[in-house]
N, C-alpha and C positions, 0 to 999 in steps of 0.2 A: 513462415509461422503457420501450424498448421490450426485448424476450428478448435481443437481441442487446448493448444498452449493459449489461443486469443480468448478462450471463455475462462482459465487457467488466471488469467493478467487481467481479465476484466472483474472476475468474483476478487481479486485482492484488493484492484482498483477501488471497488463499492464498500468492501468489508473495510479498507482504509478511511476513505470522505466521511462512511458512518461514524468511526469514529471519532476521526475532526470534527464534526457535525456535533456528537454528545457533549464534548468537551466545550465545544461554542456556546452548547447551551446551557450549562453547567459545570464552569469553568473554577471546578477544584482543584485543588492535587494531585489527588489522586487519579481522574479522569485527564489530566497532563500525562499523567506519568503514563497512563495507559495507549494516549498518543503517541506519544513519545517510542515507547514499547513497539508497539505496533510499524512504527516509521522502521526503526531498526529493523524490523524483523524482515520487511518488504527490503528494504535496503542491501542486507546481507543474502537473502535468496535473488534478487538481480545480480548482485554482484560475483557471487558464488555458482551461478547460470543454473539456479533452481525455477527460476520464472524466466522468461523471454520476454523483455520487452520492445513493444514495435519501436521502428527504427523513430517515425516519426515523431513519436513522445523522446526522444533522446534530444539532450541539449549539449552540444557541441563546445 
């Protein structure tokens, strides 16, 4: 994985927690839905090999 995919996996990483974060503290709807959203979206670029994720966050 090269410096540039591992800050690539970490800005989604952070951009994702924030969002669980807002939603923790503001537990609407709409800010689900946004979770929610957002899960998917990290979801389908892993899975689709638009992000790399390290092997060690991988759960077997």
């Amino acid at each position: 994985m090269s410096n540039w995919e591992r800050l690539e996996w970490s800005k989604q990483v952070t951009a994702l927690n924030e969002r669980i974060r807002d939603f923790q503290g503001d537990p609407s709807p709409d800010r689900l839905e946004q979770a929610i959203t957002q899960l998917r979206a990290y979801a389908e670029a892993a899975s689709s090999g638009g992000i790399e994720i390290p092997a060690h966050f991988i759960a077997i």
